[in-house]
C-alpha positions in Angstrom: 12.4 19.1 28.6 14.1 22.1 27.8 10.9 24.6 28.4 13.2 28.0 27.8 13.7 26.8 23.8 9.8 27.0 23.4 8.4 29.6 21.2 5.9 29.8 18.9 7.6 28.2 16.1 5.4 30.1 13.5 5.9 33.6 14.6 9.9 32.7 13.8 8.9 31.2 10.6 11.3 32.4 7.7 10.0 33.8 4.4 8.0 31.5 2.4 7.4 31.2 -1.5 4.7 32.6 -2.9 5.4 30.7 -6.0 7.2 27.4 -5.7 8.1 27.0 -9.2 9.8 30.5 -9.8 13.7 30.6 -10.0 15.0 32.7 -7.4 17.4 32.4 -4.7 18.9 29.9 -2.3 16.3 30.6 0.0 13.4 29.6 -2.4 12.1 26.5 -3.5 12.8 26.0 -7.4 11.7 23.8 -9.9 14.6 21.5 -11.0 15.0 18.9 -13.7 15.4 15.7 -13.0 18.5 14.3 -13.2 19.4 10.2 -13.0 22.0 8.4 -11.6 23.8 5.8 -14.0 22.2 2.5 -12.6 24.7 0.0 -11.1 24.5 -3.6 -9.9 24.0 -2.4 -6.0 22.9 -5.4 -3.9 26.3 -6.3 -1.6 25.6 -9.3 0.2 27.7 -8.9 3.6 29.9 -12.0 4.2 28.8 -13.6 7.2 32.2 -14.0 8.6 33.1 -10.4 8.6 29.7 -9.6 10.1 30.0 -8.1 13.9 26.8 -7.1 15.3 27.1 -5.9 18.7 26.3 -8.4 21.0 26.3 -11.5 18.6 29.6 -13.3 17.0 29.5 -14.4 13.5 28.6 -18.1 14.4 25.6 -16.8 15.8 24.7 -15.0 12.9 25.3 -18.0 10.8 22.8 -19.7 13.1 19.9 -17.5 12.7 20.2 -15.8 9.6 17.5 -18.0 7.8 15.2 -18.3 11.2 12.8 -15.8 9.2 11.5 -15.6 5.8 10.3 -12.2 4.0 6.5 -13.2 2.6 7.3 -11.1 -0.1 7.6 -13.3 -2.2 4.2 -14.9 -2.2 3.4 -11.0 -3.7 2.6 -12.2 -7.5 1.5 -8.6 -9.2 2.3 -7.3 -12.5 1.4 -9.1 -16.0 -0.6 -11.7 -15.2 -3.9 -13.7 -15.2 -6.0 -16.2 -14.1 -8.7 -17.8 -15.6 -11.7 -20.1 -14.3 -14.0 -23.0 -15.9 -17.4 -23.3 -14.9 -15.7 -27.3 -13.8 -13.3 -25.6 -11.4 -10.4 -25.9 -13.8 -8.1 -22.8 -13.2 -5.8 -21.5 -15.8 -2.6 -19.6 -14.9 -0.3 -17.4 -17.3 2.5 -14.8 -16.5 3.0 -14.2 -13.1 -0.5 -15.8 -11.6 0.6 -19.2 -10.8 -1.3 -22.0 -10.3 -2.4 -22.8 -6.8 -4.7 -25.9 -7.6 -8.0 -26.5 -8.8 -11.0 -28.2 -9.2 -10.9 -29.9 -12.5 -12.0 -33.2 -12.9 -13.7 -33.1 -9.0 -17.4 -33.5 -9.5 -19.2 -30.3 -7.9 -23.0 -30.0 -6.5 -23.0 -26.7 -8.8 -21.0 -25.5 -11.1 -18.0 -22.2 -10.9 -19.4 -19.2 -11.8 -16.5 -16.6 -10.5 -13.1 -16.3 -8.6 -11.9 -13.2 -7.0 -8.1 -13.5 -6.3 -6.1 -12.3 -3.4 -4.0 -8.8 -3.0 -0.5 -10.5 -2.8 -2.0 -12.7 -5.8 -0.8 -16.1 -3.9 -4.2 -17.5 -3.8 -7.8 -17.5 -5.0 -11.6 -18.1 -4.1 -13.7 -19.9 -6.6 -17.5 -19.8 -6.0 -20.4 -22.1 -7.6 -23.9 -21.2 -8.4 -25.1 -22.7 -5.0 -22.9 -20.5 -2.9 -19.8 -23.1 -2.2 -16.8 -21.5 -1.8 -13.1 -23.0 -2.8 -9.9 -21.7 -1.5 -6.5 -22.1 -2.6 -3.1 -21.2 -1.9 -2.9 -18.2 0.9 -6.9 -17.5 0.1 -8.6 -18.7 3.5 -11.9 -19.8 3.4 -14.5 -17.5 5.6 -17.5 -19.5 4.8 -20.1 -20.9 2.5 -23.8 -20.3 2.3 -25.3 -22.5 4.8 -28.5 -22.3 2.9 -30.1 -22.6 -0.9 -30.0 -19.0 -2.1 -33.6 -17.3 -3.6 -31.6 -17.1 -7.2 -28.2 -18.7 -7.8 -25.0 -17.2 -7.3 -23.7 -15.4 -10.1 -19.9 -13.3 -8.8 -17.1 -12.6 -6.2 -15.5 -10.0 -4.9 -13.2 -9.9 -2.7 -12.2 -7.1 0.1 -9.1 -4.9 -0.5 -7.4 -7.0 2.1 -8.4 -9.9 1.4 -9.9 -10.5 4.6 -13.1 -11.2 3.4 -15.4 -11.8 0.3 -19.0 -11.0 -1.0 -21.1 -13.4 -3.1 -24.0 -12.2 -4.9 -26.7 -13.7 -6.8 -28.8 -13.3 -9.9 -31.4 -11.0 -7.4 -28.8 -8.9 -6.2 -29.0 -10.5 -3.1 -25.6 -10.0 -1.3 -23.7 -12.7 1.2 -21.1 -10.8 2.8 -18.1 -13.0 4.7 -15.3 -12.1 7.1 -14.3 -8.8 7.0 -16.7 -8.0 4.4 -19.5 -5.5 5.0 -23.2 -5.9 4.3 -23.9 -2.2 2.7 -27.5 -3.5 1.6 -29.2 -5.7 -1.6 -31.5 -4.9 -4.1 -34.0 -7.4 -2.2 -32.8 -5.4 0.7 -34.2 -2.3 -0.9 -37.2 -4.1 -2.3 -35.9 -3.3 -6.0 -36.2 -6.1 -9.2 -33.9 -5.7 -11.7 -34.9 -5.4 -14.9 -32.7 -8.4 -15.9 -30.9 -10.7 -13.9 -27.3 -9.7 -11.8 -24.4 -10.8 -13.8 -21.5 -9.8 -11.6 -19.9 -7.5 -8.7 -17.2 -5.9 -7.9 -15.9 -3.6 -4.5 -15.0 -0.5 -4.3 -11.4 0.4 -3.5 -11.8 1.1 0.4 -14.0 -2.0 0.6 -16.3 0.3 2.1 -19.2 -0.9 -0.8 -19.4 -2.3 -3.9 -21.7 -1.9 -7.3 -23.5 -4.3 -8.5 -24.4 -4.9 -12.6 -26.8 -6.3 -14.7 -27.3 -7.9 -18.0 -28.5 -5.2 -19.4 -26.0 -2.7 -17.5 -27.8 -1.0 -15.1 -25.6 -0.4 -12.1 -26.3 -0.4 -8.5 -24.0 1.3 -6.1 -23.9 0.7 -2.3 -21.5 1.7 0.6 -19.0 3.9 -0.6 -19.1 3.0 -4.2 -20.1 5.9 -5.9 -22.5 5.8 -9.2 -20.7 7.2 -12.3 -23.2 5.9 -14.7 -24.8 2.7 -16.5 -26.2 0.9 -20.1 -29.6 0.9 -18.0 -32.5 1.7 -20.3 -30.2 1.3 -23.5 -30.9 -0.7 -26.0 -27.2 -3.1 -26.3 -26.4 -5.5 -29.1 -25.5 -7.8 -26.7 -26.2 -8.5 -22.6 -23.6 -7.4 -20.9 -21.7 -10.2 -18.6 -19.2 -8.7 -16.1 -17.7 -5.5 -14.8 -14.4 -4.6 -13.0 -13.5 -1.3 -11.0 -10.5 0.8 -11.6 -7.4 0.8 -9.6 -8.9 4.1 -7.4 -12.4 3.2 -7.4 -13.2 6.4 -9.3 -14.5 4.7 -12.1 -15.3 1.2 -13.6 -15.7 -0.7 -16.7 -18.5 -3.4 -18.2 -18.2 -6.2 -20.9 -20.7 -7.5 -23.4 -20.6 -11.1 -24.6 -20.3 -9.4 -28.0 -17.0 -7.3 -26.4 -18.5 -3.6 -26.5 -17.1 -2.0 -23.7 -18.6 0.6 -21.8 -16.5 2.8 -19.7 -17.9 5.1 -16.6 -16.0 7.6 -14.5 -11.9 7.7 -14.7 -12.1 4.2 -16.3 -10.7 5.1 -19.5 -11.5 3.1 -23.1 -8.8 1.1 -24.6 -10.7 -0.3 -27.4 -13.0 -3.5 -28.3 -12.8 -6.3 -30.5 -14.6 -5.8 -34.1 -18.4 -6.1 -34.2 -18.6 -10.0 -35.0 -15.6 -11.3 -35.0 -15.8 -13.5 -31.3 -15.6 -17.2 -32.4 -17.4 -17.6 -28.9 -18.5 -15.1 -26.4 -16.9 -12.5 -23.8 -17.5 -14.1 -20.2 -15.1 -11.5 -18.1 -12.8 -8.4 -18.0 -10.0 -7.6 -15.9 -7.6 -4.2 -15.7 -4.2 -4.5 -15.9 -1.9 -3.5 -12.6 -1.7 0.0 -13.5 -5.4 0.2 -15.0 -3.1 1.7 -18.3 -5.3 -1.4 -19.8 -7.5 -4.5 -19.8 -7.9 -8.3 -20.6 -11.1 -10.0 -22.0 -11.6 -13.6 -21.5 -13.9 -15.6 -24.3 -15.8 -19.0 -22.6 -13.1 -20.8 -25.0 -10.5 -19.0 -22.6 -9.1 -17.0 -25.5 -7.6 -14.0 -24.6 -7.9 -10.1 -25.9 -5.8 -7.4 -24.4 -6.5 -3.9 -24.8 -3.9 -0.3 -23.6 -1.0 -1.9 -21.6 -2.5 -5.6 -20.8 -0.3 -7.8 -22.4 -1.1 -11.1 -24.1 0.6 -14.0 -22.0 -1.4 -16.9 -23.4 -5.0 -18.3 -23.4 -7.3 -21.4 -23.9 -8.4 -20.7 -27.4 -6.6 -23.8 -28.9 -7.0 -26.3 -25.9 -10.3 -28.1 -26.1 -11.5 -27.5 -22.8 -14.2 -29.9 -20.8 -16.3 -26.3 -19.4 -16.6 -23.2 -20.8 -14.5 -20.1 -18.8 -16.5 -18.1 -17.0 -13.9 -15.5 -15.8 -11.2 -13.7 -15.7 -8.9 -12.8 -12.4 -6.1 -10.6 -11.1 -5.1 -9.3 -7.9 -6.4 -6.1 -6.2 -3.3 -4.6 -6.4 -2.3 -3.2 -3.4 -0.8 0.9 -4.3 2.5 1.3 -2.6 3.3 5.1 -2.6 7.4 6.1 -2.1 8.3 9.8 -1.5 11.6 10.6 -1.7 14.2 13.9 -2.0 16.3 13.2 -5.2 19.6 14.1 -5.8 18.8 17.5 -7.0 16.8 18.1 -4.2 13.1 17.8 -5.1 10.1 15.5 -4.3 9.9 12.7 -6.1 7.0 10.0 -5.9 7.3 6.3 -6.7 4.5 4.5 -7.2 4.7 0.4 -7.1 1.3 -0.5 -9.6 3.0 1.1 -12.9 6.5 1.2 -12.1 7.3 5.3 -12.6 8.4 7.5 -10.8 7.1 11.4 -10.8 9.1 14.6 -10.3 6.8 17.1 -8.7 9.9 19.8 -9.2 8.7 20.8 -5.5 12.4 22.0 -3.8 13.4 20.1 -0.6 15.6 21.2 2.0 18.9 19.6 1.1 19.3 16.7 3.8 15.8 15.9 4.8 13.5 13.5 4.4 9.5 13.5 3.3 6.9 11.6 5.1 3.6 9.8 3.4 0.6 8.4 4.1 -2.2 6.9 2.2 -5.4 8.4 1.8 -9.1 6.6 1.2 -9.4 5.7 -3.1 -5.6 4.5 -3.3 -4.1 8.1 -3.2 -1.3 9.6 -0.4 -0.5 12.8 1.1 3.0 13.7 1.4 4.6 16.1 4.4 8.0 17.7 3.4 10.6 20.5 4.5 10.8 22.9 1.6 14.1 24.4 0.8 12.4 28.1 2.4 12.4 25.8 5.7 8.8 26.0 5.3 6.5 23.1 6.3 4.3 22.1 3.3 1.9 19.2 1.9 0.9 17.7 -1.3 -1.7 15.5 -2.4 -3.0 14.7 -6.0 -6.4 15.9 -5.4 -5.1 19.1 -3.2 -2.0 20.1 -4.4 0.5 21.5 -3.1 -0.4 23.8 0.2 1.9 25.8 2.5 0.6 25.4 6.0 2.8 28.7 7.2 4.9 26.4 9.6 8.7 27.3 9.9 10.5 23.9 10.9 14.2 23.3 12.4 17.0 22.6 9.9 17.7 18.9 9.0 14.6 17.6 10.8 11.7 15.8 8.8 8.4 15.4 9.4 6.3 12.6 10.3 2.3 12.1 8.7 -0.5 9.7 10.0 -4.6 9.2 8.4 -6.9 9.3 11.5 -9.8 7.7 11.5 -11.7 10.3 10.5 -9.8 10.4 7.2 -8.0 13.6 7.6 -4.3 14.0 8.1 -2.2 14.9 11.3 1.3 15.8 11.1 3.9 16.3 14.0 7.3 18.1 13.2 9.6 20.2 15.2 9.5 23.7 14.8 12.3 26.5 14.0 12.3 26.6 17.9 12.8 23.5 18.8 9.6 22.6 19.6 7.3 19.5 18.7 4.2 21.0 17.0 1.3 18.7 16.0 -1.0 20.0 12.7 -4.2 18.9 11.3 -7.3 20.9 11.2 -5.8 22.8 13.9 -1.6 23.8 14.6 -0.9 22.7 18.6 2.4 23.9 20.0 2.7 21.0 22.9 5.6 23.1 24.4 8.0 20.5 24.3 11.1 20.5 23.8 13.2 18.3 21.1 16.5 17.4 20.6 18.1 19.4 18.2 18.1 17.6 14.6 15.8 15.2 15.3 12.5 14.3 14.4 9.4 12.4 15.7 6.9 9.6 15.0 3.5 10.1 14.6 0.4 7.4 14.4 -3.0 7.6 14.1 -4.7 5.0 16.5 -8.5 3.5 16.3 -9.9 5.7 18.7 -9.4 8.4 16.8 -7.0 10.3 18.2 -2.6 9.8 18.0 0.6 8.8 19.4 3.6 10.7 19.1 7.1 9.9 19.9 10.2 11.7 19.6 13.4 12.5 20.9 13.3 14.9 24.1 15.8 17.8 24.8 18.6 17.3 27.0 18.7 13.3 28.3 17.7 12.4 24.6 14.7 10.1 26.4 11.8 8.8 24.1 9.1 10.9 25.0 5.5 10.1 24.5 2.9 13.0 23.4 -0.6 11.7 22.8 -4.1 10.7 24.4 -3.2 7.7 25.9 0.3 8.8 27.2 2.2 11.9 27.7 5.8 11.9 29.5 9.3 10.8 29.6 9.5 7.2 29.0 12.6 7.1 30.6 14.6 5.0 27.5 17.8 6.4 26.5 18.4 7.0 22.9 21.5 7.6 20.8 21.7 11.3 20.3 20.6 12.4 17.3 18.6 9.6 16.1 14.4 9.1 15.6 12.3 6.4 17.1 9.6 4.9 15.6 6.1 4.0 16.8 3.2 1.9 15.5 0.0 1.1 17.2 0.0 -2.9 17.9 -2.9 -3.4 20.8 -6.0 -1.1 22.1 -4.2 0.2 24.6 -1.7 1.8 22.2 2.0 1.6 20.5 5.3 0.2 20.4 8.5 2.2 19.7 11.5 1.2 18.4 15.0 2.8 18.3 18.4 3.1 18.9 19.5 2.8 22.2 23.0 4.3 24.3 25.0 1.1 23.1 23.6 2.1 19.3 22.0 -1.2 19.3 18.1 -1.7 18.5 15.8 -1.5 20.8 11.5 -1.5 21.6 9.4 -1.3 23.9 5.7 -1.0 25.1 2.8 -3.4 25.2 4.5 -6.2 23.3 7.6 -5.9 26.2 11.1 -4.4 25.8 13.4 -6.0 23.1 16.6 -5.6 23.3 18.4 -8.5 20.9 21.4 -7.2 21.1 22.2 -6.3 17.7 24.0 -2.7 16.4 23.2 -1.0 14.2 24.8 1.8 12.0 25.0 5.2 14.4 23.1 8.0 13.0 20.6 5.6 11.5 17.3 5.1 13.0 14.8 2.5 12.8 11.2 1.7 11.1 8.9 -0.4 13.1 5.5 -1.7 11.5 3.0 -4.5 13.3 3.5 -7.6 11.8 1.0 -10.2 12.6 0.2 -10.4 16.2 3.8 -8.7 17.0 5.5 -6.2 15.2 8.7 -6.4 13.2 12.1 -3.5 12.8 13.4 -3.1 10.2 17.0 -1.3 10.3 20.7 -0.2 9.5 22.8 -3.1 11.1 26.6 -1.6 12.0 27.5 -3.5 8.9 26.0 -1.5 6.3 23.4 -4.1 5.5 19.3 -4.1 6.0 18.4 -6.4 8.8 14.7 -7.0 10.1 13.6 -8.4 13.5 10.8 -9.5 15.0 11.0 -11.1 18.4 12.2 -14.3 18.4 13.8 -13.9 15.1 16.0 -11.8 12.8 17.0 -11.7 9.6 19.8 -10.4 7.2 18.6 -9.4 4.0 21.5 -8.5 2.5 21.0 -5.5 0.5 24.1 -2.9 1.5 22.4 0.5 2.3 23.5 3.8 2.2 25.5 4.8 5.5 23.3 7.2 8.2 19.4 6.1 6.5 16.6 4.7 7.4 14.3 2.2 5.5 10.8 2.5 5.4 8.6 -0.8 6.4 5.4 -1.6 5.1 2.9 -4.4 6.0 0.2 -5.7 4.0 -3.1 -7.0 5.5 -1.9 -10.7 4.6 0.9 -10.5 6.9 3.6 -9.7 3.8 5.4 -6.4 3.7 8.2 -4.7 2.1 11.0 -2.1 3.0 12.3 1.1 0.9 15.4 2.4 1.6 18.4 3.9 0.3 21.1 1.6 -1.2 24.9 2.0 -0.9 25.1 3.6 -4.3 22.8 6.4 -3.8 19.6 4.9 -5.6 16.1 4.4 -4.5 15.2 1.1 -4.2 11.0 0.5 -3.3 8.7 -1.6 -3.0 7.2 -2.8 -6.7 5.0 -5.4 -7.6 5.4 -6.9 -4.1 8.8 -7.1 -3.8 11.8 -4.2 -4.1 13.4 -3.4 -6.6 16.4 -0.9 -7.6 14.2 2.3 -9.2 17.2 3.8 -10.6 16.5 7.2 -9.1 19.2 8.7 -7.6 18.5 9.9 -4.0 20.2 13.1 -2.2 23.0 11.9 0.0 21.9 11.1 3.9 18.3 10.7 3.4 15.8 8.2 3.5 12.3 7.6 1.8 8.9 7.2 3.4 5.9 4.3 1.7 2.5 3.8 2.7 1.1 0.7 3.6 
């Protein structure tokens, strides 16, 4: 494993910035401005006929090249709503579309909330007697079995959607599937002033406030207390609430319209005292939480920042009254990147934009991200000093004093605990792991290359990474340490994701340059090449896990045993993409396209960004 290369990779470090954003020389990070690539029409779908994979002829491809279908498109974010009568008819506009409903059955109570799901392809209605409805990819974890102590008044689902709470006019909470009970106010032996009028979770879906009509707030779990209407006299009973995108803040609606907004949840205005033909029966933000709709019990419609008016009820004469308003929790899809002039740029899917943090990249390397708790990331990069740093948007930018090897990347997990681990190869050659303490493992990597970490549910991690010498994936972690004995293509990275108890699955490119995995879910080896120099990104996918990856073609492919897939979008020769999977079993893959832009995932699907990206790099999303 090449023990004579290890030294302590810091005590070789090279000179670091003091400032990051001073002008200086080569050897410094600077602060650049942004500079954008004319956009071009990029998509190149490969002809199947000229396709030749290794191992497979182009009949074959023919065969199989529809035997698996991206879920992406069941993702349904962006302008959009959703809106409910107390019958159980649902009303769809923009992008929510209609999955079915309830009008015209007769109920044993009537629909007094809806919660829908993250990729917005489904929805949960509830009625007053605890009944719950599902539709379209919404499943159904139960019902109260029993006749609650006060009726059911809301819904809220969990970030993942694998699980709902229900909560009645008490503050008595029914918590379902994946859902966790974090307490009640009968729980706590506390009677609210006035009766419960809605709930919503907190962005972990570790707890979730609850709110009454005369806006007191009650916070369990994680969902931190930023302030109520409790004890204020109001000119009208408040009748729902909604949470920001982050959790860090949240917003509550009075039939009269007032607003009242609490922590980051910003005011966007209110409808004139008076003027409400009927009254306000529900509030929703808009993807980026730039803005919110208001629903009337006639289902007309008020929009407020950047919400956009897509239609309402107002002029339909409806059989019930609306009693809310619904959108998807949208699911924050984070895309680091090194532009074309060499800085760190961040894409984020909920509003669209993409930030220049003017933070100077080695030229030729890649950044690594990971999400962190409240719908935030923390970003690993290779400064242009050769310096290992990290940023976050609640920590900044910090210089952890590391010195890594030229052209390598490194990789960044979330443990358990919530706190980030990094592995990376140092200026020696070595594979370093850092988080609240630097390890030198003392092994040996193969020069230019750079490894795979994961965090893994006991805790601890998993990395993999090329080792020095037989280029072998080698295995550095709790649960395995040593040479797996699989033969990579020199110069390339494998990829590793945890997919049972036991541990992880890696993927990468083998000796023939074809793709390859391995580990509890058995070796795969398909047969089909892939572009040399290009390394693949595995995610679990299900039960199984899926690759996605450079084919020898040019083009994205994906695979997950039995099947594969050509996409069809031409990438950029000698990158990687970046796979991410969503709790429903969706996911979607960044990567860098033939003409040099960024294309990420957006809204639940990708879409060309426009940003130029440096040549030979790829990007890195969280999930």
């Amino acid at each position: 494993m090449g023990e004579s290369r290890v030294t302590s990779a810091r005590s070789v470090a090279g000179p670091l910035l003091s400032s990051l954003r001073s002008m200086n020389t080569d050897n410094q990070m600077v602060h650049r401005s942004r500079f954008r690539r004319p956009s071009v029409l990029m998509v190149v779908l490969a002809l199947l006929g000229a396709l030749v994979l290794v191992g497979l002829t182009s009949n074959q491809l023919s065969r199989h090249a529809s035997s698996i279908t991206s879920a992406r498109s069941d993702y349904n974010f962006g302008q959009g709503y959703r809106l409910v009568g107390s019958d159980g008819g649902v009303y769809s506009f923009g992008t929510q579309a209609s999955d079915g409903s309830l009008g015209g059955d007769t109920l044993p109570a009537p629909i007094v909330g809806m919660a829908t799901t993250p990729s917005g392809g489904g929805y949960w209605l509830v009625g007053s007697g605890g009944a719950i409805y599902a539709f379209g990819n919404a499943t159904s974890y139960g019902s109260l079995g029993f006749t609650p102590a006060k009726p059911i008044v809301g819904i809220a689902s969990t970030p993942d959607g694998g699980g709902y709470w229900m909560v009645g006019a008490d503050g008595g909470v029914y918590a379902f599937g994946n859902a966790t009970f974090y307490n009640s106010l009968p729980g706590e032996s506390i009677t609210p002033n006035k009766p419960i009028v809605g709930i919503a979770a907190s962005a972990n879906g570790a707890g979730y406030w609850l709110v009454g009509a005369d806006g007191a707030i009650y916070s369990f779990g994680s969902a931190t207390y930023y302030g109520s209407m409790g004890g204020t006299t109001l000119n009208a009973p408040i009748t729902a609430m909604a949470s920001t995108r982050d959790g860090l803040g949240y917003w509550m609606v009075g039939s009269d319209g007032g607003i009242f907004s609490f922590g980051d949840a910003a005011y966007f205005g209110s409808p004139a005292s008076g003027s409400l033909p009927e009254p306000i029966e529900g509030i929703a933000p808009s993807p980026d939480g730039g803005g919110y709709w208001l629903t009337g019990s006639d289902g007309g419609i008020l929009q407020y920042g950047d919400a956009q008016f897509l239609g309402g009820m107002a002029s339909n004469t409806l059989n019930k009254p609306v009693v809310g308003i619904s959108v998807p929790t949208v699911l924050l899809t984070y895309t680091a990147f090194e532009s074309s002039t060499n800085t760190l740029e961040i894409y984020a899917s909920a509003t669209g934009k993409t930030t220049n943090l003017g933070y100077g990249m080695m030229p030729g390397t890649s950044p690594s991200i990971t999400a962190l708790p409240g719908n935030s990331y923390e970003v690993a990069f290779q400064a242009n000093t050769g310096g290992l740093y990290t940023y976050s948007p609640a920590g900044g930018l910090t210089n952890l004093s590391f010195g890594m090897a030229t052209t390598t990347s490194p990789s960044i997990t979330l443990l358990s605990n919530n706190q980030a681990e990094i592995a990376a190869q140092s200026n020696a050659g070595v594979l370093w792991t850092l988080g609240s303490s630097q390890t030198n493992t003392g092994l040996g990597m193969e020069t230019g290359t750079s490894p795979s970490i994961v965090g893994l549910t006991t805790g601890s991690y998993e990395v993999s990474f090329a080792s020095y010498g037989p280029d072998d994936v080698y295995d550095y972690g709790t649960t395995y340490t040593g040479n797996t004995g699989l033969a990579m293509e020199p110069g390339t990275n494998p990829s590793t994701v945890q997919v049972t108890s036991g541990c992880c699955q890696v993927a990468f490119a083998n000796t023939s340059v074809d793709v390859e995995a391995a580990g509890p879910l058995g070796t795969q080896t398909p047969g089909l090449g892939m572009e040399s120099g290009s390394s693949p990104s595995l995610i679990r996918y299900g039960s199984a896990s899926l690759i996605a990856f450079e084919a020898n073609t040019g083009v994205l492919w994906t695979y997950s045993s039995p099947n594969f897939t050509n996409l069809g979008y031409g990438m950029e020769g000698h990158t990687s993409p970046s796979a991410v999977s969503y709790p429903d079993g969706s996911y979607t893959i960044a990567f860098q396209a033939n003409t040099g832009t960024l294309w990420a995932p957006s809204m639940g699907t990708d879409i060309n960004t426009g940003d130029a990206m440096n040549t030979a790099t790829s990007p890195s999303s969280t999930d």
